[in-house]
C-alpha positions as CSV (number, residue, x, y, z in Angstrom):
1,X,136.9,30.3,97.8
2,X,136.2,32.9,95.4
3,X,132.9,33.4,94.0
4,X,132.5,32.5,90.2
5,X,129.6,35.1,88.7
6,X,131.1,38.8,89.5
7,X,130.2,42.0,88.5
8,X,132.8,44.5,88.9
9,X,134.9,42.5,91.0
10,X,131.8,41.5,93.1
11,X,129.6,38.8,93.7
12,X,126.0,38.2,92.0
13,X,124.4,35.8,94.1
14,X,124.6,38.0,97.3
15,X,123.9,41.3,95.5
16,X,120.6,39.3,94.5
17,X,119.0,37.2,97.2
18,X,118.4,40.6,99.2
19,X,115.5,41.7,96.6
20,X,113.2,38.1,97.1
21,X,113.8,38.1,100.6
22,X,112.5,41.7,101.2
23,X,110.0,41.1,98.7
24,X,108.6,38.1,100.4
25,X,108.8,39.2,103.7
26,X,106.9,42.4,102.9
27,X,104.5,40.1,101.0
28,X,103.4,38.2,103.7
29,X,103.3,41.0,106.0
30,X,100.7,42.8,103.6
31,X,98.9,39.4,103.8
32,X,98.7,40.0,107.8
33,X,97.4,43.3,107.8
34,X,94.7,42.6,104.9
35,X,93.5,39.7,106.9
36,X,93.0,41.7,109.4
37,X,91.2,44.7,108.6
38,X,93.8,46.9,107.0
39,X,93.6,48.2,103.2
40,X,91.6,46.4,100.4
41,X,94.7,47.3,97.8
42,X,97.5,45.6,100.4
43,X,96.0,42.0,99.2
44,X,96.8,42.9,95.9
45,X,100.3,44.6,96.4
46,X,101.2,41.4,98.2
47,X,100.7,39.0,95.3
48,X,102.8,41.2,93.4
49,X,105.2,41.2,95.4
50,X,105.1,37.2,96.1
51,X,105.7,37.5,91.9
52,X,108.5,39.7,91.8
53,X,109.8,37.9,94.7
54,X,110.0,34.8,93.2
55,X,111.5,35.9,90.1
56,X,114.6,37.4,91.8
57,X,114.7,34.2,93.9
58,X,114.8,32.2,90.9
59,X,117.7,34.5,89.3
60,X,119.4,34.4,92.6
61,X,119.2,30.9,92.4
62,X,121.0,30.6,88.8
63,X,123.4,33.0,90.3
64,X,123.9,30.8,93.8
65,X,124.5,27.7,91.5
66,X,127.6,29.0,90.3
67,X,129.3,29.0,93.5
68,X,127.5,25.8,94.2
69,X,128.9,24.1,91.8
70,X,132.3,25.4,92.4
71,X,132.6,23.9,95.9
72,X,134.8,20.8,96.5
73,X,133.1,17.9,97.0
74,X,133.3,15.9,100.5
75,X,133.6,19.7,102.7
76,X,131.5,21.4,105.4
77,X,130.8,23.9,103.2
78,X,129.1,21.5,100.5
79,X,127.2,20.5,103.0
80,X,125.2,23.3,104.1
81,X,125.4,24.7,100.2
82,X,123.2,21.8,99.3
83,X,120.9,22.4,102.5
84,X,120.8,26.3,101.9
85,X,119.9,25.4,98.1
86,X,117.4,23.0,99.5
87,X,115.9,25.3,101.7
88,X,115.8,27.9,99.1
89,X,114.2,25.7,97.0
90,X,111.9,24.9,98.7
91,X,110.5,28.3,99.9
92,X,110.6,29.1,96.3
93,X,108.0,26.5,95.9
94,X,105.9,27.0,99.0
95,X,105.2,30.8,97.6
96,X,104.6,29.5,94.1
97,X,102.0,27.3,95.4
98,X,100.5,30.8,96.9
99,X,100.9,32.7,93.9
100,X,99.1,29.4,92.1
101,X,96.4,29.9,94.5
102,X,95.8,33.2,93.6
103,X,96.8,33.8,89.9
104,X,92.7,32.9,89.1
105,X,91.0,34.0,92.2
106,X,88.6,36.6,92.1
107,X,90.4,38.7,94.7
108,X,94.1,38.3,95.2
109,X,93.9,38.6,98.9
110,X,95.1,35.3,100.9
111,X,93.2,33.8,103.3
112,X,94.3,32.0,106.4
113,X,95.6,29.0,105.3
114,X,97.6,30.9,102.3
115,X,99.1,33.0,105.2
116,X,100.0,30.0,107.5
117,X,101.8,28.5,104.1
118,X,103.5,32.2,103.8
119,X,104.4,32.1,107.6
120,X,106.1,28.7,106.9
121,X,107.7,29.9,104.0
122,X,109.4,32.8,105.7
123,X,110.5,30.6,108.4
124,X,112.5,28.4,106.2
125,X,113.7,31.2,104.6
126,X,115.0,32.5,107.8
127,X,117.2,29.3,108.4
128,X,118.5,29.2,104.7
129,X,119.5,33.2,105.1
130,X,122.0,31.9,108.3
131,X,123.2,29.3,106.4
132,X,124.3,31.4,103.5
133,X,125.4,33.8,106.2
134,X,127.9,30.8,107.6
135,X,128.7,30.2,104.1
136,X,130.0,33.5,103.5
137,X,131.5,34.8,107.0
138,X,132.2,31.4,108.8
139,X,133.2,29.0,105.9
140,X,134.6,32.0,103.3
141,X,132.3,30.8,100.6
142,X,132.4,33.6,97.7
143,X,135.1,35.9,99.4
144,X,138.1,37.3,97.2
145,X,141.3,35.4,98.1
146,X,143.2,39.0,98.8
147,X,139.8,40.5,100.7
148,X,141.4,41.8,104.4
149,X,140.5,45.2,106.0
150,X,143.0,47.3,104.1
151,X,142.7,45.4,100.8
152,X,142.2,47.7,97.8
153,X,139.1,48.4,95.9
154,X,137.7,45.9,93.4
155,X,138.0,48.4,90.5
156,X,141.6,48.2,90.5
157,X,143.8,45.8,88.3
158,X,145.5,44.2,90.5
159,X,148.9,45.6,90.0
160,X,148.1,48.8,89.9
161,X,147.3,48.0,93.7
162,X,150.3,46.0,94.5
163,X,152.4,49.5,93.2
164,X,150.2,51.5,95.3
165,X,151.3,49.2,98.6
166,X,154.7,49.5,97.5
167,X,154.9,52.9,97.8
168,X,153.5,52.9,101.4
């Protein structure tokens, strides 16, 4: 099933979910080592980018409801869509409720419990990034119907690329 948001020829959704899930990650690792002694400034960094995170999660989401949308009804791979969204959705909400927390406080550094919510977070976020792996490289969720390893660039029209294999 081909994916239904493309820019040149590729798909959004993946090109997106990479930013949030870095941004998260490194989020609550800068939580860990400000909790424990390291830099007063990695508090702050970390909220920011639990912010930014969220953001891009939100436009990966828009993105990832494209293909959701497009998936027949009844299949395996509606299935664990709907989980992954659910999962996604959810972490998105477990690190707004951080970012609640701490969009007053007088410091922006998380304390333990903000962290164990962070930790949970991530952990979720770990299970919805192999189930959008199985979407993608066990179920074909998003991949062109021509992709193969000698199939030609995305930036060709497509006949252009059938005369190309013609003159092989």
């Amino acid at each position: 099933m081909e994916s239904r948001l493309k820019v040149l020829g590729h798909p959004v959704h993946p090109m997106l979910v990479m930013f949030p899930v870095a941004l998260l990650v490194t989020g609550t690792l800068f939580d860990l080592v400000d909790t424990v002694g390291g830099p007063d400034f990695l508090g702050e960094v970390a909220y920011w980018n639990i912010t930014i995170g969220l953001i891009g999660g939100l436009l990966a989401a828009v993105a990832g409801t494209f293909d959701l949308l497009a998936i027949p009804a009844g299949t395996r791979a509606k299935r664990v869509a709907l989980t992954h969204a659910a999962a996604n959705v959810a972490v998105v909400l477990l690190f707004a409720a951080v970012w609640v927390v701490r969009l007053n406080a007088e410091s922006r550094a998380a304390g333990g419990a903000l962290i164990a919510i962070e930790v949970v977070g991530l952990a979720l976020l770990g299970v919805s990034a192999w189930l959008g792996g199985e979407l993608v490289d066990r179920l074909g969720v998003g991949v062109d119907p021509d992709a193969g390893l000698d199939a030609p660039s995305s930036l060709r029209p497509a006949a252009a690329a059938k005369r190309i294999g013609e003159m092989r």
